[in-house]
C-alpha positions in Angstrom: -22.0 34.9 -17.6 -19.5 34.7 -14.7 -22.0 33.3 -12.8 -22.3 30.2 -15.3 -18.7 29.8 -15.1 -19.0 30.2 -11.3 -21.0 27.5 -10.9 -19.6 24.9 -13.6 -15.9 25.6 -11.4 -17.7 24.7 -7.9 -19.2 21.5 -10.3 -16.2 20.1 -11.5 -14.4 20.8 -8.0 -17.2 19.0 -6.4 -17.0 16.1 -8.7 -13.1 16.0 -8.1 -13.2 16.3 -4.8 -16.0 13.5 -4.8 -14.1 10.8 -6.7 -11.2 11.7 -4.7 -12.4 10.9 -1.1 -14.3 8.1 -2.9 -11.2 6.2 -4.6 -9.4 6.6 -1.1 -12.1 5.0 0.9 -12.5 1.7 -1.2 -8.8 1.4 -1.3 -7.5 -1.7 0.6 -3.5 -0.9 2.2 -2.0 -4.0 0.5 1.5 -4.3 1.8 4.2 -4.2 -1.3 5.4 -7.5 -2.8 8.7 -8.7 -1.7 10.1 -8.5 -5.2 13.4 -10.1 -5.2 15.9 -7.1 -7.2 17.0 -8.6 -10.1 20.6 -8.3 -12.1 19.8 -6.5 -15.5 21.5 -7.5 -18.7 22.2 -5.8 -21.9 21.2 -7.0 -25.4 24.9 -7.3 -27.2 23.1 -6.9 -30.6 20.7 -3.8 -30.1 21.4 -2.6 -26.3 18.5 -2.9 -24.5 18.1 -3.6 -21.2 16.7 -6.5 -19.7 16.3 -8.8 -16.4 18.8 -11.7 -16.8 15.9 -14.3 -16.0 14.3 -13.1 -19.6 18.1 -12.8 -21.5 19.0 -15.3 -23.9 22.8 -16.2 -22.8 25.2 -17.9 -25.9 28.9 -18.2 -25.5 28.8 -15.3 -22.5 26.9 -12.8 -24.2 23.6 -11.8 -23.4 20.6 -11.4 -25.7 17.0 -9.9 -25.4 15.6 -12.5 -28.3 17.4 -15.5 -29.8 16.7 -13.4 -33.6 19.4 -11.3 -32.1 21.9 -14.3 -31.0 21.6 -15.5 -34.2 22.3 -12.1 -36.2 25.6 -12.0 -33.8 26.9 -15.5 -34.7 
């Protein structure tokens, strides 16, 4: 019996192993996108945060859906 289990460890390592070396060969080094950082904003009416290019903005406020500027009016 500890034999079986012996040899289904060595499997499953091998197979790990495998798809390991595997994955990192076919990987391409793409360099990272130059992301701009962008200001984050908080939703007056339930408080989640959110980039400011996706806020809603009314009378200064800030608003993650325009449901939400109108529930505040």
């Amino acid at each position: 019996m500890s034999k079986i289990i012996t040899i289904v460890l060595l499997v499953i390592l091998g197979v790990y192993l495998f798809r390991r070396l595997a994955g990192q060969r076919g990987a391409t080094s793409k360099p990272p996108e130059n992301k701009a950082a962008e200001d984050m904003v908080r939703c007056k009416v339930c408080g989640v945060n959110l980039p400011r290019s996706e806020a809603v903005l009314s009378k200064g406020r800030f608003y993650c859906c325009d449901e939400h500027r109108r529930a505040d009016s």
